[in-house]
C-alpha positions as CSV (number, residue, x, y, z in Angstrom):
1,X,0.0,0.0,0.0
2,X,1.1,3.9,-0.4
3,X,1.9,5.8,2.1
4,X,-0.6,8.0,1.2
5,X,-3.6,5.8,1.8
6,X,-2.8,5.3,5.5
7,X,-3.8,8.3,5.9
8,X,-7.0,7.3,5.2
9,X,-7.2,4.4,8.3
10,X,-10.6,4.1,8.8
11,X,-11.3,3.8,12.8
12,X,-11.7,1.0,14.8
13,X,-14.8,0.5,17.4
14,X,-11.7,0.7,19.9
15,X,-10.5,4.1,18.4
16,X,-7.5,2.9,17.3
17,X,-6.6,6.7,16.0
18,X,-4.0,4.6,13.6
19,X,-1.9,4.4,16.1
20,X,-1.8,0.7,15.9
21,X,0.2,0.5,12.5
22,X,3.8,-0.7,13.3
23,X,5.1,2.5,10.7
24,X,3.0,5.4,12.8
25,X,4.3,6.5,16.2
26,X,2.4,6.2,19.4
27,X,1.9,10.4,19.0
28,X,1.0,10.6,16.0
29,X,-3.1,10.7,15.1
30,X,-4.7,10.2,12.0
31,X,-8.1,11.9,11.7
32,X,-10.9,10.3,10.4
33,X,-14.1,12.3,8.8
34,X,-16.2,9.8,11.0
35,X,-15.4,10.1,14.4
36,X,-16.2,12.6,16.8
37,X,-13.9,15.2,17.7
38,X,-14.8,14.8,21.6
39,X,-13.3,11.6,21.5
40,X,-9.8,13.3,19.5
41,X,-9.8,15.9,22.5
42,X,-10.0,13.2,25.2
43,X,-7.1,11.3,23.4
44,X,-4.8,14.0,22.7
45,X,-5.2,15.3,25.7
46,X,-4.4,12.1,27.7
47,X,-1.3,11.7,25.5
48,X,-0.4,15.1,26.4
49,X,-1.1,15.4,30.0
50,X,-1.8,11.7,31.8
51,X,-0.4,8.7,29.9
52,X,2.7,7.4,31.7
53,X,4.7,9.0,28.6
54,X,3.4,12.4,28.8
55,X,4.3,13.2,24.8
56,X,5.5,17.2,24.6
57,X,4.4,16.3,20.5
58,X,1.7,15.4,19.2
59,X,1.3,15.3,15.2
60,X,-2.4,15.3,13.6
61,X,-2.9,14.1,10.1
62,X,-6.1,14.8,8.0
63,X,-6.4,14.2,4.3
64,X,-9.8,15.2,2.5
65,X,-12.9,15.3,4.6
66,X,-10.9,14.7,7.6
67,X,-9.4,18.0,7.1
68,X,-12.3,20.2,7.8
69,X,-12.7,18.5,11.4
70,X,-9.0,18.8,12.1
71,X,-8.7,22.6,12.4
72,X,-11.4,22.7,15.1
73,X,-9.9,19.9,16.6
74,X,-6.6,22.0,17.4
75,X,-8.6,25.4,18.2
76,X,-10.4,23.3,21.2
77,X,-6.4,21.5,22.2
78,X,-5.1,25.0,22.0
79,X,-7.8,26.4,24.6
80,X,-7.4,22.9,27.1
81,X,-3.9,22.8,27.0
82,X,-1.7,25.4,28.4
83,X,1.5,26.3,26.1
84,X,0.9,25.0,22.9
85,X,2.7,25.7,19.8
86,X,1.7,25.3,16.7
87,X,3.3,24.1,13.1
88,X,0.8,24.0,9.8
89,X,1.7,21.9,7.0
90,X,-0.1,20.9,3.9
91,X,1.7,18.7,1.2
92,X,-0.3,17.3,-1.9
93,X,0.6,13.8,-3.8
94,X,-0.4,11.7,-6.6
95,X,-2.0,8.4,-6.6
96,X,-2.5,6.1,-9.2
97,X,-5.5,3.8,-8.7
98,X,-5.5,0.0,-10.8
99,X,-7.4,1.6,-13.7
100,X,-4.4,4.4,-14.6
101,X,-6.5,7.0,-12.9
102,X,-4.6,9.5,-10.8
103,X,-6.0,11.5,-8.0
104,X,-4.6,14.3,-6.0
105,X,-4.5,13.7,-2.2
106,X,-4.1,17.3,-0.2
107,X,-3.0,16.2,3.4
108,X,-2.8,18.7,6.4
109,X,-0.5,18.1,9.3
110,X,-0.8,19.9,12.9
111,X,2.2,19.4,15.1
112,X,1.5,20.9,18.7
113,X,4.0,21.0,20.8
114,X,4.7,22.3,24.6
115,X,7.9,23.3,23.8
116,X,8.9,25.8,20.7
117,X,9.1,24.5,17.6
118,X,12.6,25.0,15.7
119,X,10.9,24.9,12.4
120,X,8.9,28.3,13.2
121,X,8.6,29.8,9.4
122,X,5.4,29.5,7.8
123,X,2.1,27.9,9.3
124,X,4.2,28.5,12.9
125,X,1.3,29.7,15.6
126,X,2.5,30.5,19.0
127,X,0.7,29.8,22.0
128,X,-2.5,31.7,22.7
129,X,-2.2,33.7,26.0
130,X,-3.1,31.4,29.4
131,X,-5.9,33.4,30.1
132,X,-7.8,32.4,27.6
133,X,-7.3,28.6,28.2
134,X,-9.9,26.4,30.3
135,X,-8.1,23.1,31.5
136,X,-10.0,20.4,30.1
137,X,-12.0,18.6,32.0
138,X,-12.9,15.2,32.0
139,X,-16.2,15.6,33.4
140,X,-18.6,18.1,34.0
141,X,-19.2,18.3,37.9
142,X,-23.2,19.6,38.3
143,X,-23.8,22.1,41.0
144,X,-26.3,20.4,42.8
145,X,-24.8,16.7,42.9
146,X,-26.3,13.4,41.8
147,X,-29.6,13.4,44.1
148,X,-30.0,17.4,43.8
149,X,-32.8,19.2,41.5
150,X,-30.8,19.7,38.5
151,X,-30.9,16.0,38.4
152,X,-34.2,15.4,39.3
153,X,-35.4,18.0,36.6
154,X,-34.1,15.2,33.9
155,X,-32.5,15.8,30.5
156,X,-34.6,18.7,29.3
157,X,-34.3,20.4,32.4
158,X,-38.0,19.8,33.7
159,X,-41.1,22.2,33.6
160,X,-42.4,22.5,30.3
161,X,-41.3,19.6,28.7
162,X,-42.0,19.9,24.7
163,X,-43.2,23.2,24.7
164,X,-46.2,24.7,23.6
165,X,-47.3,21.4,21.2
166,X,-51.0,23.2,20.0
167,X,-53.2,25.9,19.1
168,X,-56.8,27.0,18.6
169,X,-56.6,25.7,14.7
170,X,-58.9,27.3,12.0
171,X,-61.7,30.0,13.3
């Protein structure tokens, strides 16, 4: 197979986030148009902050619809991690399928890193000030607890339900 088309790894049920493949290092992630960013945020960030290893790097790899979910993807990492710098870097290729046809594959790679990045020419972001990051949080703590009336309230948060669901009709 190319090296092109692994970026294109579809997920696993285990999210896998190609990290699996013998060739891809452990912090590097390849996006996939399918999954959920939520679930990219919790990964990254327990590469970044928890996992025995604690990366400094992490490299994020998006080619076609991938890419559009990937640049949102970083903006949330950049406002739940403190310190992050940022490298941009698109590269295109060629791939010819069976039949002879050739198709361009446009591929975008984040690298964030805690420390500054020696490469810091084009596509380099620096961090964005602390005060505008929120640590991330792996789950959101309510006010009033388990048994309190936030709870109680359910899902929709309670009086009212659906809504106004009629009307006097036709005079």
């Amino acid at each position: 197979a190319n090296a092109q088309t692994a970026v294109l790894i579809k997920m696993e049920p285990e999210h896998d986030f190609g990290t699996s493949h013998p060739d891809i290092p452990q912090n590097e992630i390849r996006i996939s148009a399918k999954s959920g960013v939520g679930r990219y945020v919790r990964y990254v960030y327990n590469l970044m902050e928890k996992d025995e290893k604690k990366f400094d790097e992490v490299t994020l790899k998006a080619a076609g619809r991938a890419m559009e979910k990937v640049v949102p993807l970083v903006e949330i990492l950049k406002r739940r991690i403190k310190g992050l710098h940022q490298l941009n870097k698109v590269t295109s290729s060629t791939e010819t399928r069976e039949d002879g046809f050739e198709r361009l594959i446009i591929t975008l790679e984040i690298k964030l890193s805690k420390n500054k990045l020696t490469d810091d020419g084009i596509g380099y972001q620096e961090p964005i000030p602390e005060s505008e990051v929120e640590e991330y949080k792996e789950h959101i703590e309510r006010e009033d607890g388990p048994d309190g009336p936030a709870f109680q309230r359910g899902f929709r948060g309670g009086r009212g339900g659906r809504g106004f669901r009629g009307g006097r009709g036709f005079r």
